[in-house]
PDB file of the backbone (N, CA, C, O) and the ligand in Angstrom, with CONECT records:
HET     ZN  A 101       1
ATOM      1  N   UNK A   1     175.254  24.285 149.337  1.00  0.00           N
ATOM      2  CA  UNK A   1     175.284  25.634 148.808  1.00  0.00           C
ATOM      3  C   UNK A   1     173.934  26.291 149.008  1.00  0.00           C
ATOM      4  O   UNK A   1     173.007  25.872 148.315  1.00  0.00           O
ATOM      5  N   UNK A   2     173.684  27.386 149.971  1.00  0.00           N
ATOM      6  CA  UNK A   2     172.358  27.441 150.011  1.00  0.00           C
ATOM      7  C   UNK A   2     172.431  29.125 149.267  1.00  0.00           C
ATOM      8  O   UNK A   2     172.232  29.973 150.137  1.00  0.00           O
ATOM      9  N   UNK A   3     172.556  29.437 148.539  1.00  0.00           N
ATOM     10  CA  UNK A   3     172.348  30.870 148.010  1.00  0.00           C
ATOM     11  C   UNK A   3     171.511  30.968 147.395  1.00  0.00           C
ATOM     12  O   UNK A   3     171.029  30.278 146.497  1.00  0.00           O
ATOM     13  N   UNK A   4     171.017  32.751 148.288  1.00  0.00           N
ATOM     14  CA  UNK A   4     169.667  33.092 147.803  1.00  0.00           C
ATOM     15  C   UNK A   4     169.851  34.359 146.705  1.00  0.00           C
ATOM     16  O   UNK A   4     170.718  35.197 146.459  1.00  0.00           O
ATOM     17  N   UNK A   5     168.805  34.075 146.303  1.00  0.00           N
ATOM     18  CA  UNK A   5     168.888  35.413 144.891  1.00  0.00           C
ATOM     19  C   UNK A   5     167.357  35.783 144.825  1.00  0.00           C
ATOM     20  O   UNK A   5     166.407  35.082 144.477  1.00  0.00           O
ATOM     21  N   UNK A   6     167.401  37.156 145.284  1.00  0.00           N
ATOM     22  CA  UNK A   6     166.146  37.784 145.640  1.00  0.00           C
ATOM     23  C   UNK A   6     166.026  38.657 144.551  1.00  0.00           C
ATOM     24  O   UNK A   6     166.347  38.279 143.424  1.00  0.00           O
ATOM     25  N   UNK A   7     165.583  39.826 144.774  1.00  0.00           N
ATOM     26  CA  UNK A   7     165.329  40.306 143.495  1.00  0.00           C
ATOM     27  C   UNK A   7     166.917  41.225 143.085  1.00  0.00           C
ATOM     28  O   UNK A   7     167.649  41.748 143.925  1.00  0.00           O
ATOM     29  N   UNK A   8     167.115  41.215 141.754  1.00  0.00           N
ATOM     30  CA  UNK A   8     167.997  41.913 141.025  1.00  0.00           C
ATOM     31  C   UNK A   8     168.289  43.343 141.262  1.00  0.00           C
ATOM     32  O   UNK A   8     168.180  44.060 140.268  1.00  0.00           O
ATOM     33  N   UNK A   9     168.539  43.745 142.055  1.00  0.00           N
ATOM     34  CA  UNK A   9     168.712  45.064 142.402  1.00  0.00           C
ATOM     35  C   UNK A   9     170.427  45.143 142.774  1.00  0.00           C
ATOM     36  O   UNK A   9     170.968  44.181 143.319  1.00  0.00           O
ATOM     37  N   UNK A  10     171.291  46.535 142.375  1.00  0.00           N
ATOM     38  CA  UNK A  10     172.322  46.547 142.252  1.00  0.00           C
ATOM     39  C   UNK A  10     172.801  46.568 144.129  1.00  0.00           C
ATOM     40  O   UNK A  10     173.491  47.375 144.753  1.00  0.00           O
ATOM     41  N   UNK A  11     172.201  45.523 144.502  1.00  0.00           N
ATOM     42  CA  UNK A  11     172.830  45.381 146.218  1.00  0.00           C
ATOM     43  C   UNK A  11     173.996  45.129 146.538  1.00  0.00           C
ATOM     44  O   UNK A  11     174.261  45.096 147.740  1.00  0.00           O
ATOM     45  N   UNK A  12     174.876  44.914 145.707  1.00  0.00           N
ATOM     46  CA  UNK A  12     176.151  44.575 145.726  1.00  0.00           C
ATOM     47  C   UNK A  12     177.391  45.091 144.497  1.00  0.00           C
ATOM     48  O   UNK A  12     177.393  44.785 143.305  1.00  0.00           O
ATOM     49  N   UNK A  13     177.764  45.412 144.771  1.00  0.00           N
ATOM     50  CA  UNK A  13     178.720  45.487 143.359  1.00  0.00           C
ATOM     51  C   UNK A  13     180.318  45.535 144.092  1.00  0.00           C
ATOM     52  O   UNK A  13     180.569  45.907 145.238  1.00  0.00           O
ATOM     53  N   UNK A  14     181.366  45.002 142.976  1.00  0.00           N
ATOM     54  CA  UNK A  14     181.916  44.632 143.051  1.00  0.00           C
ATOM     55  C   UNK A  14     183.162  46.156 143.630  1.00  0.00           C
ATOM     56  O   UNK A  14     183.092  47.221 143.015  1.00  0.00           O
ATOM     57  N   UNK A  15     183.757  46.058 144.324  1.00  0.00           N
ATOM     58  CA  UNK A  15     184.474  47.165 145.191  1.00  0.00           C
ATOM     59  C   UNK A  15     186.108  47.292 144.599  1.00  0.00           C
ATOM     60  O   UNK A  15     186.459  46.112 144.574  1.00  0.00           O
ATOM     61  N   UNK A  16     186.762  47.757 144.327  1.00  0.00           N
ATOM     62  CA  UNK A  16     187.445  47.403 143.427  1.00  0.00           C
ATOM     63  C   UNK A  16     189.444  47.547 144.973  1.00  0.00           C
ATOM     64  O   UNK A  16     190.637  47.251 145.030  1.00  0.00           O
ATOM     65  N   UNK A  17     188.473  48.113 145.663  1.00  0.00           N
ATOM     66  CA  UNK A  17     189.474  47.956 147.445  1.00  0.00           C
ATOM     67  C   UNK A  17     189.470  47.043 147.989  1.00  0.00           C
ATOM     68  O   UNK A  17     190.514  46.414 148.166  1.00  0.00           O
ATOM     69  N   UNK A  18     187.742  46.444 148.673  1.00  0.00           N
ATOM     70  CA  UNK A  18     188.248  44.810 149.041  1.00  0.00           C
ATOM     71  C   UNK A  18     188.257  44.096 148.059  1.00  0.00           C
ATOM     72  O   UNK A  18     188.101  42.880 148.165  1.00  0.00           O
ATOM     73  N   UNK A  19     188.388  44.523 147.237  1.00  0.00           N
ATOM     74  CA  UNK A  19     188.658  43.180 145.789  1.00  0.00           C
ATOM     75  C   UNK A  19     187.868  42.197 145.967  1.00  0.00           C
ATOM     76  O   UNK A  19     188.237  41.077 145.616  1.00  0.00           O
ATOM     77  N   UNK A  20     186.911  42.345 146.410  1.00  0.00           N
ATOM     78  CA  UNK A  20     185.517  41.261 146.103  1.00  0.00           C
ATOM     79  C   UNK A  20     183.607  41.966 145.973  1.00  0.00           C
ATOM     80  O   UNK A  20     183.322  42.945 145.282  1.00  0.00           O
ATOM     81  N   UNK A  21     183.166  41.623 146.331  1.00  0.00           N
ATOM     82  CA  UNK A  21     181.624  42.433 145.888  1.00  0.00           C
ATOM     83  C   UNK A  21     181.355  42.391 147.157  1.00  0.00           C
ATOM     84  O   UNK A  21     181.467  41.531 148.030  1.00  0.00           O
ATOM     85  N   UNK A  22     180.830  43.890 147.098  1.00  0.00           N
ATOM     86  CA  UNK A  22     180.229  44.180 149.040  1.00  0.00           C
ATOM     87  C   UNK A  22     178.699  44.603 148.604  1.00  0.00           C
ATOM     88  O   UNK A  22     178.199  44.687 147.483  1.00  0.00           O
ATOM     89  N   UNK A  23     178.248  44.795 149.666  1.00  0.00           N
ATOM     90  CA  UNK A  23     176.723  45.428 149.653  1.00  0.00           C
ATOM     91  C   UNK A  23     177.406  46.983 149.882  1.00  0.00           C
ATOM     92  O   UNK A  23     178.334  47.426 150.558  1.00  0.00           O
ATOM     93  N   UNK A  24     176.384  47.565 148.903  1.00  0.00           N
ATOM     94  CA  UNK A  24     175.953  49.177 149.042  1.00  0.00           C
ATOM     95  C   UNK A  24     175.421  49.875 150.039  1.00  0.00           C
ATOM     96  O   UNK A  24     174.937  49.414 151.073  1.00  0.00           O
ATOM     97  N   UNK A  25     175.502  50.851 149.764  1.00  0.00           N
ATOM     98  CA  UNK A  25     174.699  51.693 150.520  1.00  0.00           C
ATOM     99  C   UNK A  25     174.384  52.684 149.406  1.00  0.00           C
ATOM    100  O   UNK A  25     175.302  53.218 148.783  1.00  0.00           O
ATOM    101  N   UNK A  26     172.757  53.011 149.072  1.00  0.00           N
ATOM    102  CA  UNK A  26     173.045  53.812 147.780  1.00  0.00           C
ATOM    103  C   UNK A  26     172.082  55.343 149.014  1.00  0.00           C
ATOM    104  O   UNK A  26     171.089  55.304 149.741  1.00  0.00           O
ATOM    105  N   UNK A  27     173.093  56.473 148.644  1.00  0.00           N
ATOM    106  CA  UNK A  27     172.623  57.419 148.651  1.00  0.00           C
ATOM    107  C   UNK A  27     172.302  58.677 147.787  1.00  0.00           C
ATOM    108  O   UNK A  27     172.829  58.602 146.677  1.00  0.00           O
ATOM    109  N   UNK A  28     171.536  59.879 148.009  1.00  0.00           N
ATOM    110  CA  UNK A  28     170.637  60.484 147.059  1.00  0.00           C
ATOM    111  C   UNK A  28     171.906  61.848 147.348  1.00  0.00           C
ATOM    112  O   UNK A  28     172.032  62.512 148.376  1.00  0.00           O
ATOM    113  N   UNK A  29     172.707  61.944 146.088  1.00  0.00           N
ATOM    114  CA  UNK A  29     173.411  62.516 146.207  1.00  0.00           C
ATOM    115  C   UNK A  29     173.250  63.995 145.417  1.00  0.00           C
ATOM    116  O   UNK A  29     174.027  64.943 145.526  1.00  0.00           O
ATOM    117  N   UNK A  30     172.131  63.940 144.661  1.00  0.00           N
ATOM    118  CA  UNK A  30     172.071  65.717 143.794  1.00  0.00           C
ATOM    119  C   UNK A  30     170.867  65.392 143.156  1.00  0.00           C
ATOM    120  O   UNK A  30     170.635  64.456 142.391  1.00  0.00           O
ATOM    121  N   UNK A  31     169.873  66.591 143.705  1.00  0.00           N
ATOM    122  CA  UNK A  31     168.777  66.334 142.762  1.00  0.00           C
ATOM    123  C   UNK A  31     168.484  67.439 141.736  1.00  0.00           C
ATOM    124  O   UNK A  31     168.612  68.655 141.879  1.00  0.00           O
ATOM    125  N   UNK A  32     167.996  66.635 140.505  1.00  0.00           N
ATOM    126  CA  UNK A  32     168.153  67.145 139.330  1.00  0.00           C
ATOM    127  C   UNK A  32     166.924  67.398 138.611  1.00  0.00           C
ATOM    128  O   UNK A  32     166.209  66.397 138.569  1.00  0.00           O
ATOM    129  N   UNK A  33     166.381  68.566 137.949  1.00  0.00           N
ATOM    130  CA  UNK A  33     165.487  68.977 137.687  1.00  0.00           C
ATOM    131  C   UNK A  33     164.432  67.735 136.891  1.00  0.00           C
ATOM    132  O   UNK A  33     163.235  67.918 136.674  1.00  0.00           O
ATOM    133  N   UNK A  34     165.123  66.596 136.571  1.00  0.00           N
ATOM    134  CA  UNK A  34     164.729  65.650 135.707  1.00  0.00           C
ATOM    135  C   UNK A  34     164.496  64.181 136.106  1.00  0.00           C
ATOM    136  O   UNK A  34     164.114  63.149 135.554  1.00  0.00           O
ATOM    137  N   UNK A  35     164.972  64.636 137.511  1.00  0.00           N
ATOM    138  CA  UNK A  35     165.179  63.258 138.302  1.00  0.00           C
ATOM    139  C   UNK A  35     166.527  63.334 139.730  1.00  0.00           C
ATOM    140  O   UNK A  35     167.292  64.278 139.929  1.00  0.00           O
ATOM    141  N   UNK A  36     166.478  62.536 140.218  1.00  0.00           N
ATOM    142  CA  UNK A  36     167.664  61.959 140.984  1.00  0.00           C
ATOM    143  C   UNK A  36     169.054  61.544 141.085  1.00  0.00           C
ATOM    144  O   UNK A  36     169.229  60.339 140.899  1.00  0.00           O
ATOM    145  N   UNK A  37     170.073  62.233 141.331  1.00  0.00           N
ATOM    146  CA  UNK A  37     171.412  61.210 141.240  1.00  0.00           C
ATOM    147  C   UNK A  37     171.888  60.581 142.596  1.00  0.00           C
ATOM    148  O   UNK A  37     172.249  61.190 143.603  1.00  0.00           O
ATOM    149  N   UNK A  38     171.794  58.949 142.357  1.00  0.00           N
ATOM    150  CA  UNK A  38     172.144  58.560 143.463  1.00  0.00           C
ATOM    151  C   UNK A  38     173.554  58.037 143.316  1.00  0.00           C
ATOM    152  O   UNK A  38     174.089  58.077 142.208  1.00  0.00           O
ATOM    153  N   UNK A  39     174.132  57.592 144.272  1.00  0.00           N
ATOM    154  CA  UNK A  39     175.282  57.264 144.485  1.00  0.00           C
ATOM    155  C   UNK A  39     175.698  55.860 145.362  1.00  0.00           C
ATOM    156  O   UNK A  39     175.442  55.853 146.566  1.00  0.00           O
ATOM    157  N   UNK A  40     176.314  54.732 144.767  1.00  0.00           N
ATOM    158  CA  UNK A  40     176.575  53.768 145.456  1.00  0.00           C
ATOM    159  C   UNK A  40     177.940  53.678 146.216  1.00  0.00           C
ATOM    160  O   UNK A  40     178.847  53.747 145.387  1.00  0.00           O
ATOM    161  N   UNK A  41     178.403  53.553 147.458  1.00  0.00           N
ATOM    162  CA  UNK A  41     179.176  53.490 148.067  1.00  0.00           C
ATOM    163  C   UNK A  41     179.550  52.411 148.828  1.00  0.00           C
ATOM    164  O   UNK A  41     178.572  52.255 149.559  1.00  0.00           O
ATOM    165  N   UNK A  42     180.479  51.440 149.157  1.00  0.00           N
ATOM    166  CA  UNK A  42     180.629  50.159 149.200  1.00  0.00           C
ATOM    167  C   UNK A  42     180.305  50.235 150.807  1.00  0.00           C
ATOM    168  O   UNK A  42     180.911  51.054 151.498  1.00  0.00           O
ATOM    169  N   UNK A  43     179.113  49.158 151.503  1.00  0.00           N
ATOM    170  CA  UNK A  43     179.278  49.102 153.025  1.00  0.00           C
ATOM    171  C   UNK A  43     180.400  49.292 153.465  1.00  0.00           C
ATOM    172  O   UNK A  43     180.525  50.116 154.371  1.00  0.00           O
ATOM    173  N   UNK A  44     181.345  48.715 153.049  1.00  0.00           N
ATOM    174  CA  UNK A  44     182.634  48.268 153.925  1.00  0.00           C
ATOM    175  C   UNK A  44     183.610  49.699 153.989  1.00  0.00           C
ATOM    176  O   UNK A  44     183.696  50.419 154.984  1.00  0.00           O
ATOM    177  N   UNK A  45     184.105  49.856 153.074  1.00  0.00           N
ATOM    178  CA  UNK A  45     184.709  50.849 152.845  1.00  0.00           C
ATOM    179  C   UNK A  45     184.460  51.898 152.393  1.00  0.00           C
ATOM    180  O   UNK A  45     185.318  52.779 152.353  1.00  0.00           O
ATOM    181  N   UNK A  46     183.051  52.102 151.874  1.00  0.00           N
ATOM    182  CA  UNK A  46     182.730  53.804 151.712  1.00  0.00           C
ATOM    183  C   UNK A  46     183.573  54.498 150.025  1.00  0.00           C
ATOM    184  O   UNK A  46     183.794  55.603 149.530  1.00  0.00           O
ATOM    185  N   UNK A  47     183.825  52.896 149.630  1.00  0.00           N
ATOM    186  CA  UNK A  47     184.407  53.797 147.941  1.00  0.00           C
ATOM    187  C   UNK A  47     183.423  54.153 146.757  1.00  0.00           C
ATOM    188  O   UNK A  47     183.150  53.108 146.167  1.00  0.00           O
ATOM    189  N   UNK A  48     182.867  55.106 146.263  1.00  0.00           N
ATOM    190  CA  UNK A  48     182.451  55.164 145.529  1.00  0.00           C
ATOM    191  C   UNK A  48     181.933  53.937 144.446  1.00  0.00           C
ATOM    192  O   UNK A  48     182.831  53.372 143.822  1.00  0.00           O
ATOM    193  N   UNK A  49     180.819  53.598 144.252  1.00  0.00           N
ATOM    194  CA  UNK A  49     181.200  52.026 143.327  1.00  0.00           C
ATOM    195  C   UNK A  49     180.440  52.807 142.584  1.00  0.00           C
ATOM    196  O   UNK A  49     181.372  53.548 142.272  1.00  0.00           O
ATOM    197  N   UNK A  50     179.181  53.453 141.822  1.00  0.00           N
ATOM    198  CA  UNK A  50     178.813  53.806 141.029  1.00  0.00           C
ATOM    199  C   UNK A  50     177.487  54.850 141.418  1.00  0.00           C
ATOM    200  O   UNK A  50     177.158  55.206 142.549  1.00  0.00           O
ATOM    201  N   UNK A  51     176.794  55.248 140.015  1.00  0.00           N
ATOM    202  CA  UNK A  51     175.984  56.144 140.299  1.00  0.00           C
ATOM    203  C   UNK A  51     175.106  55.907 139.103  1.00  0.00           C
ATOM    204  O   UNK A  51     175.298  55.712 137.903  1.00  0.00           O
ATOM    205  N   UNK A  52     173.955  56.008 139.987  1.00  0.00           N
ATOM    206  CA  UNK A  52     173.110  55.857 138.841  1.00  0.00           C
ATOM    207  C   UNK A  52     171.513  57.351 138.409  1.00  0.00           C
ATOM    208  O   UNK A  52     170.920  58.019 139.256  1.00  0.00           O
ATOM    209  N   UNK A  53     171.405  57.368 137.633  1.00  0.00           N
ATOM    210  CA  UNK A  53     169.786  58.447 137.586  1.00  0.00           C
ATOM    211  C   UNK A  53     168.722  57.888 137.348  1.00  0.00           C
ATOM    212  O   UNK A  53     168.202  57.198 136.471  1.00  0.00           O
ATOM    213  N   UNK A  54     168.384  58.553 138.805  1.00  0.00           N
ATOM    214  CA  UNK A  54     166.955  57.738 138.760  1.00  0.00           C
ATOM    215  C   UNK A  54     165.934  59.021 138.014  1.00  0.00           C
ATOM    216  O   UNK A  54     166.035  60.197 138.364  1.00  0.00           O
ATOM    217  N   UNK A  55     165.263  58.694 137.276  1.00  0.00           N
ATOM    218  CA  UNK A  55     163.880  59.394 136.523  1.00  0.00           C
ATOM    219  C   UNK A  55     162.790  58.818 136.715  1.00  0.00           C
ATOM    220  O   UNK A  55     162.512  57.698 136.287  1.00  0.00           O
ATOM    221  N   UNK A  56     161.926  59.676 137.510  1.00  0.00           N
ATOM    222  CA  UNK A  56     160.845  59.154 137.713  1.00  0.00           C
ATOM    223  C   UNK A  56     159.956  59.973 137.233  1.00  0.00           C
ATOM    224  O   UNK A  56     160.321  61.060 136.786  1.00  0.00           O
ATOM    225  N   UNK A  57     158.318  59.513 137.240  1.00  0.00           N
ATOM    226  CA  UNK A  57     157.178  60.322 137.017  1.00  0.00           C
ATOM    227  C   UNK A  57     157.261  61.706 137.298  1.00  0.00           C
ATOM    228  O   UNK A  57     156.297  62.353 136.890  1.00  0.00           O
ATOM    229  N   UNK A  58     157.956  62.199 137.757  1.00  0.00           N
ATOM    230  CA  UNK A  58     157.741  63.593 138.769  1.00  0.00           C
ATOM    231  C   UNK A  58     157.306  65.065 138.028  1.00  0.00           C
ATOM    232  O   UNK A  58     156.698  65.206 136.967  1.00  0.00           O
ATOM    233  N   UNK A  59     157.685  65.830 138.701  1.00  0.00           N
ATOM    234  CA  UNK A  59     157.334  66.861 137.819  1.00  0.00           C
ATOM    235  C   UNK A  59     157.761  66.949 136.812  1.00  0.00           C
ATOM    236  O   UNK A  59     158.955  66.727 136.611  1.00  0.00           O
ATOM    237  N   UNK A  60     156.603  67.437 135.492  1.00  0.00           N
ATOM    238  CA  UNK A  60     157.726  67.514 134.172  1.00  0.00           C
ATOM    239  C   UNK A  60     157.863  68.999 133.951  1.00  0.00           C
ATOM    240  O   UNK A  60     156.944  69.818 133.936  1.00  0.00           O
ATOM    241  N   UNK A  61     158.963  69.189 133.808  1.00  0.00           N
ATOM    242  CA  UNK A  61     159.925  70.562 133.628  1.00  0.00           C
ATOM    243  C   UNK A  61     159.205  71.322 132.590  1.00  0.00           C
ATOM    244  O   UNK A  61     159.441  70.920 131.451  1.00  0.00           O
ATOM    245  N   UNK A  62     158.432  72.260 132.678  1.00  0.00           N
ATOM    246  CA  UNK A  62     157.942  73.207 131.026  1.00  0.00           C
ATOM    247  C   UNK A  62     159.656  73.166 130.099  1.00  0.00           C
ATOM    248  O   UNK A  62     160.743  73.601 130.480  1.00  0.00           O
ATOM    249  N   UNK A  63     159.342  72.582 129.027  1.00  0.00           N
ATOM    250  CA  UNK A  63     160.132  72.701 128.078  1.00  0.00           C
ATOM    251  C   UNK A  63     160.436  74.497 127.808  1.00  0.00           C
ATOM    252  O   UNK A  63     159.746  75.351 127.250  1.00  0.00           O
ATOM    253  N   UNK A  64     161.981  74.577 128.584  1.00  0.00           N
ATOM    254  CA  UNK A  64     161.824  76.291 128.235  1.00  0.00           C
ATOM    255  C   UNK A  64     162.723  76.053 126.827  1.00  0.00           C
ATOM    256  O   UNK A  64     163.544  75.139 126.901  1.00  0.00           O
ATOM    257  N   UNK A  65     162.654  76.710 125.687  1.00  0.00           N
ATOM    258  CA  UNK A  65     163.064  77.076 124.857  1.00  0.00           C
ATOM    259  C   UNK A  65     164.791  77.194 125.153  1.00  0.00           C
ATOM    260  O   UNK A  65     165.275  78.130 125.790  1.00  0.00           O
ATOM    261  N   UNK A  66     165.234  76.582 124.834  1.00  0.00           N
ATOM    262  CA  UNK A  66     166.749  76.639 124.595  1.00  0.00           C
ATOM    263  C   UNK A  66     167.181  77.424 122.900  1.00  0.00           C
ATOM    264  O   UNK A  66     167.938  78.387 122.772  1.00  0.00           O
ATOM    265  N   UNK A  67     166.651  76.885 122.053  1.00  0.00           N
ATOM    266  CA  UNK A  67     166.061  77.705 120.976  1.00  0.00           C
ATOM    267  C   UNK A  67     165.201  78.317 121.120  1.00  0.00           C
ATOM    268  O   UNK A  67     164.031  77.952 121.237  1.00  0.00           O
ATOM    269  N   UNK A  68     165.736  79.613 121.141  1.00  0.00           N
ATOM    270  CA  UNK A  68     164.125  80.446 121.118  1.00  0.00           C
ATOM    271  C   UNK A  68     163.980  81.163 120.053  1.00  0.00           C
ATOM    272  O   UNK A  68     164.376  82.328 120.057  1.00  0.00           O
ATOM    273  N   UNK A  69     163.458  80.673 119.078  1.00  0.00           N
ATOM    274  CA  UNK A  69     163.092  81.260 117.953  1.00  0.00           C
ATOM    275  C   UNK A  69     161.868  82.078 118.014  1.00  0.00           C
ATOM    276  O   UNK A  69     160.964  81.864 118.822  1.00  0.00           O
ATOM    277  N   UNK A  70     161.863  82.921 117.231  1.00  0.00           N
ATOM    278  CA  UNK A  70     160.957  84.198 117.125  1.00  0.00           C
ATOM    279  C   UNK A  70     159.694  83.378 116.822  1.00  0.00           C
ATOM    280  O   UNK A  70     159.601  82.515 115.949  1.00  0.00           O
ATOM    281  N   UNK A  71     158.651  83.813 117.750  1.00  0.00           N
ATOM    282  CA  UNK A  71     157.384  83.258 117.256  1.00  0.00           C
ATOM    283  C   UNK A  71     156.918  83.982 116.389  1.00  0.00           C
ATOM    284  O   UNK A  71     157.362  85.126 116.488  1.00  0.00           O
ATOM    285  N   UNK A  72     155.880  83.776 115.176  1.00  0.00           N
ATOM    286  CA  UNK A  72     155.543  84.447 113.933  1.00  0.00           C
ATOM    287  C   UNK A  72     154.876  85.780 114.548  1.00  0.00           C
ATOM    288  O   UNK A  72     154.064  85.302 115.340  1.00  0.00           O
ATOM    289  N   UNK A  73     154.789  86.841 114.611  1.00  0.00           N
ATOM    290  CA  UNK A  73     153.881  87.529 115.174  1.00  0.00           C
ATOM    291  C   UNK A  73     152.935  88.381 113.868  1.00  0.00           C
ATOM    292  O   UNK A  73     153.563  89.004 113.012  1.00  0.00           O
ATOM    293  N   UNK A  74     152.017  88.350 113.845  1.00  0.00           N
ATOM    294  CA  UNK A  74     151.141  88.570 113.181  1.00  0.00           C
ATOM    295  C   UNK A  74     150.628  90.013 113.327  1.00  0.00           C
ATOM    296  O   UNK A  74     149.796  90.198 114.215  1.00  0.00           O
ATOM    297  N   UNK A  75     151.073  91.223 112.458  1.00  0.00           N
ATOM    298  CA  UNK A  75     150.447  92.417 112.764  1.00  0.00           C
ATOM    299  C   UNK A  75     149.005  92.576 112.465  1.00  0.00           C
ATOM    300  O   UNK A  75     148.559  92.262 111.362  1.00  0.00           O
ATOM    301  N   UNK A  76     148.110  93.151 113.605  1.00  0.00           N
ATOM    302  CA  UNK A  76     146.727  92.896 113.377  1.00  0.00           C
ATOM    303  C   UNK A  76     146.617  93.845 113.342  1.00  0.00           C
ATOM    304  O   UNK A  76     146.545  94.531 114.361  1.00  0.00           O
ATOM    305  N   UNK A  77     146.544  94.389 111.963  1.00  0.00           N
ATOM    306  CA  UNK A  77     146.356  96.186 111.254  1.00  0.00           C
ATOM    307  C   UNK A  77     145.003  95.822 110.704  1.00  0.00           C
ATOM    308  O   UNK A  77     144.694  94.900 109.948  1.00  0.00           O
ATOM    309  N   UNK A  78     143.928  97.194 111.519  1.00  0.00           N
ATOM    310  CA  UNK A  78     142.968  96.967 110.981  1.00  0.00           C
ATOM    311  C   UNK A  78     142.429  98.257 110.170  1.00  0.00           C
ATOM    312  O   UNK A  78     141.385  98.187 109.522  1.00  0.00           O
TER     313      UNK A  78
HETATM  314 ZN    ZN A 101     184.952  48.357 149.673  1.00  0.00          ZN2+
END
């Protein structure tokens, strides 16, 4: 039995068409202000197997106000 196990990375997942685990192909399918959506697709057959978001360091988004509450404004009557 000589099987190797390299590092843990989702290189395979299980295909649910050939009914056994194929290698991926992961591609960068929508990028998102917050990060990456990639997409795993089975070598063999090209079925969708999963998707994952990648978030990385990248730019961080200015927090725009989704609440935008009134900032206090202060009348400066002099
Ligand atoms: Zn497949």
């Amino acid at each position: 039995m000589a099987q190797q196990f390299g590092e843990f990375t989702a290189s395979e997942l299980y295909c649910p068409k050939c009914k056994t685990s194929q290698p991926v192909r992961e591609r960068l399918l929508l990028v998102l202000p917050n990060g990456e959506l990639h997409e795993f697709l089975c070598a063999h057959c090209a079925t969708s197997l999963g998707k994952r978001t990648v978030t990385g360091p990248a730019v961080a988004p200015p927090p725009r106000g989704r609440a935008r509450h009134a900032a206090p404004t202060r009348k400066l009557l002099r």
